[in-house]
C-alpha positions in Angstrom: 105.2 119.8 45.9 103.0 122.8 44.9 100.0 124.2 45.8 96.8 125.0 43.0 94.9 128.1 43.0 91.3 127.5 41.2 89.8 131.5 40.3 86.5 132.1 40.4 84.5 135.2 39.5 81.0 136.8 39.8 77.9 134.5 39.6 77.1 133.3 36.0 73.0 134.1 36.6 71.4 137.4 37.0 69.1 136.4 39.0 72.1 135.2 41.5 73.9 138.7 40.6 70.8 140.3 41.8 70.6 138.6 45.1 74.1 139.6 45.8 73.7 143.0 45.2 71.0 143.1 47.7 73.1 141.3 50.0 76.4 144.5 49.8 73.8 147.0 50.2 71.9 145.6 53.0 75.2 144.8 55.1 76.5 148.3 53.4 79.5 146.5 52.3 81.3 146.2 48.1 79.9 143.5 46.2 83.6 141.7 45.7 83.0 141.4 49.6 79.5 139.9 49.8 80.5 137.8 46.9 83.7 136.1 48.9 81.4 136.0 52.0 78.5 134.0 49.7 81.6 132.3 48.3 83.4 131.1 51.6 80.3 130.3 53.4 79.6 127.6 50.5 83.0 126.5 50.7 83.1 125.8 54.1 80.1 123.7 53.8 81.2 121.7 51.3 84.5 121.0 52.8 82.8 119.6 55.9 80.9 117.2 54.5 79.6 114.0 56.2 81.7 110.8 57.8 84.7 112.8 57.4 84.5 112.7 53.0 83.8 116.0 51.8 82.7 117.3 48.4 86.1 117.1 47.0 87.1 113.9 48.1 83.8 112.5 46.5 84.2 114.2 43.0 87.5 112.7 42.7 86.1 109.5 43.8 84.1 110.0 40.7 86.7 111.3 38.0 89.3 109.2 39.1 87.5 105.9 39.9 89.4 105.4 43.1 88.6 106.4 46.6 91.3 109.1 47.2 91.3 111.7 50.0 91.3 115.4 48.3 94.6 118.0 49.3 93.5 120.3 51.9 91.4 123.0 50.7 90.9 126.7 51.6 89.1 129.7 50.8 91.4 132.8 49.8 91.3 135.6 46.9 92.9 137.0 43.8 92.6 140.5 43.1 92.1 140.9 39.0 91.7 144.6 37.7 91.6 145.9 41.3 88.5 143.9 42.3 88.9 140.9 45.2 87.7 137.8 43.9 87.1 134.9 45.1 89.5 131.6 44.9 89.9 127.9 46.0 93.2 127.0 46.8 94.7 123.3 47.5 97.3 122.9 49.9 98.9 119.9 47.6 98.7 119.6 43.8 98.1 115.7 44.5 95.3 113.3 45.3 96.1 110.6 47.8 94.8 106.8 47.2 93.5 104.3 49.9 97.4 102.8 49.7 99.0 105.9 50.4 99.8 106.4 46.5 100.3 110.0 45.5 97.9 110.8 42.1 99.1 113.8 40.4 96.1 116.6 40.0 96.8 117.0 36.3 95.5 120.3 34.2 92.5 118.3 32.9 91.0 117.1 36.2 91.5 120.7 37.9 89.7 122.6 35.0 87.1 119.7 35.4 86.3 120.6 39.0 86.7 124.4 38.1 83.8 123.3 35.6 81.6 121.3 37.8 82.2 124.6 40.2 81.1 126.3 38.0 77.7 124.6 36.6 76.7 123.6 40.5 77.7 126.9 42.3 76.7 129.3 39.8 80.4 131.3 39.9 82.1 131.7 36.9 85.2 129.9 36.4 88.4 131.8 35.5 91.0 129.1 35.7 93.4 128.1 37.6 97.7 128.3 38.4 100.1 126.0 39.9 102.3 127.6 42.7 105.8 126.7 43.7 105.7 123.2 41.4 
């Protein structure tokens, strides 16, 4: 049992670059930190979702074609060429089905929801890495 770390980098717009920079210099802060701030704060709202399914659980509904309950997720970071950058990680490397069955995450799925991230979020995606499988 391992956990999955899914990277993510700066915004893929300029127009969403922009808006970030205004952000560091108004709260006088780096923009790796405003982006992991922009970056958590969507997290976190995705994660809490309504009725107790949250984003996750319902795009593996979708991909997998089974109600399943997502690992738990959390923000954290990566430093890559001594910038902080912001990172999804899952507690589990395994989806979990209505009948308790354990569905392994396999490469394909996680680089789909890096992907999907990606195209809904506007951050770029800069893959992912399996830890302690």
């Amino acid at each position: 049992m391992g956990k999955i770390n899914i990277k993510f980098g700066y915004p893929t717009s300029q127009k969403e670059f922009e808006q970030l920079s205004e952000r560091a210099i108004f709260h006088d802060e780096s923009i790796e930190s405003a982006l992991c701030y922009e970056f958590e704060k969507t997290l976190n709202s995705l994660i809490k979702g309504q009725d107790s399914e949250n984003f996750f659980d319902l795009v593996f509904f979708v991909v997998s074609g089974q109600k399943v309950t997502a690992p738990k997720v959390r923000f954290s970071s990566y430093v890559e060429n001594g910038h902080r950058l912001p990172m999804i990680e899952f507690r589990d490397d395994y989806l979990m089905s209505i009948g308790a069955n354990r569905i392994n995450l396999s490469d394909e799925l996680v680089d789909g929801l890096g992907e999907l991230y990606q195209t809904e979020f506007n951050y770029e995606y800069a893959g992912f890495e399996r830890v302690g499988a």
